[in-house]
N, C-alpha and C positions, 0 to 999 in steps of 0.2 A: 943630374939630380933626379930626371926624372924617371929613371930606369933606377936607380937604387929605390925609389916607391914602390916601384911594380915588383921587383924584387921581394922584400917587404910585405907585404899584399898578398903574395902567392903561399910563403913560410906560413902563415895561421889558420889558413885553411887545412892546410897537410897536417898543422900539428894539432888542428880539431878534429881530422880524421884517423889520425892517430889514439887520442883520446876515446873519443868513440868504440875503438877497436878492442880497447883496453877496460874501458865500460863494459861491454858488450860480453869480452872475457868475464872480466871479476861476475859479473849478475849471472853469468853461464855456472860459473864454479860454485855460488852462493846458492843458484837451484837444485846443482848437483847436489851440494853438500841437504841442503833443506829437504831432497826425495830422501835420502841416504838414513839419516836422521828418523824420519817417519817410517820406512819399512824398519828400520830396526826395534822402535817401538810397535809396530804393529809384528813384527816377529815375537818381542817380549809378550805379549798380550796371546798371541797364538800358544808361545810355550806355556802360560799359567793358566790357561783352560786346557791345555789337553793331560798337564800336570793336575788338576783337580778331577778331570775325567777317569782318572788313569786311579786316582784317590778311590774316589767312588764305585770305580767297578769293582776294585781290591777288596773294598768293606761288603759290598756282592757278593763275592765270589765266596768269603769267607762265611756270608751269611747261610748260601745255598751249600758251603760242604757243611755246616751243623742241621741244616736241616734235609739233607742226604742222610747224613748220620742217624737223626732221629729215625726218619723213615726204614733204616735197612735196621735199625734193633730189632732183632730174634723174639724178644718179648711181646712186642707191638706186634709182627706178624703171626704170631701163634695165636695173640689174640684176638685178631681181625679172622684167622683160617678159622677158630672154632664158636663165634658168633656172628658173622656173615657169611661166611661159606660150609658154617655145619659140618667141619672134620675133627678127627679123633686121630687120637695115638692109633695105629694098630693093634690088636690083641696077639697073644703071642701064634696063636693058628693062623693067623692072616699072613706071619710071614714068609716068604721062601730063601733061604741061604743056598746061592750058586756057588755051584763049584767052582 
């Protein structure tokens, strides 16, 4: 009888280390899943600032070709050459036509 105790005795220990191991797993898979989880949110967050970044230089770019455009109008610099820098048409003896 007294060897079927000890017997007995020995089984719960193994099947608390068992347990344990199986613990140890699941909290393992639970933190995996838990990091997994947060970089994907912290990836979401990445894509919508660089999607808003990407918005804003758009509206930039778009701003700086109308005011390129402004700058290169023919009118605007005809009229900056002949009351800042003081030029004129040529007259017709000033010009030379090459051969």
């Amino acid at each position: 009888m007294m060897a079927r105790k000890n017997r007995k005795s020995v089984k719960p220990p193994r099947q608390a280390g068992i347990w344990m191991v199986l613990l140890a797993i699941f909290l393992a898979e639970l933190l995996f899943y838990t990091w997994c989880r947060v970089q994907c949110v912290r990836t979401g967050y990445e894509i919508a600032e660089a999607a808003d970044r990407h918005r804003r230089l758009t509206a930039r770019q778009n701003e700086l070709r109308i005011e390129l455009a402004h700058l290169k109008n023919p009118k605007r610099i005809a009229e900056i050459a002949r009351r800042q820098l003081g030029l004129t048409l040529p007259n017709a003896g000033q010009t030379i036509v090459m051969p």
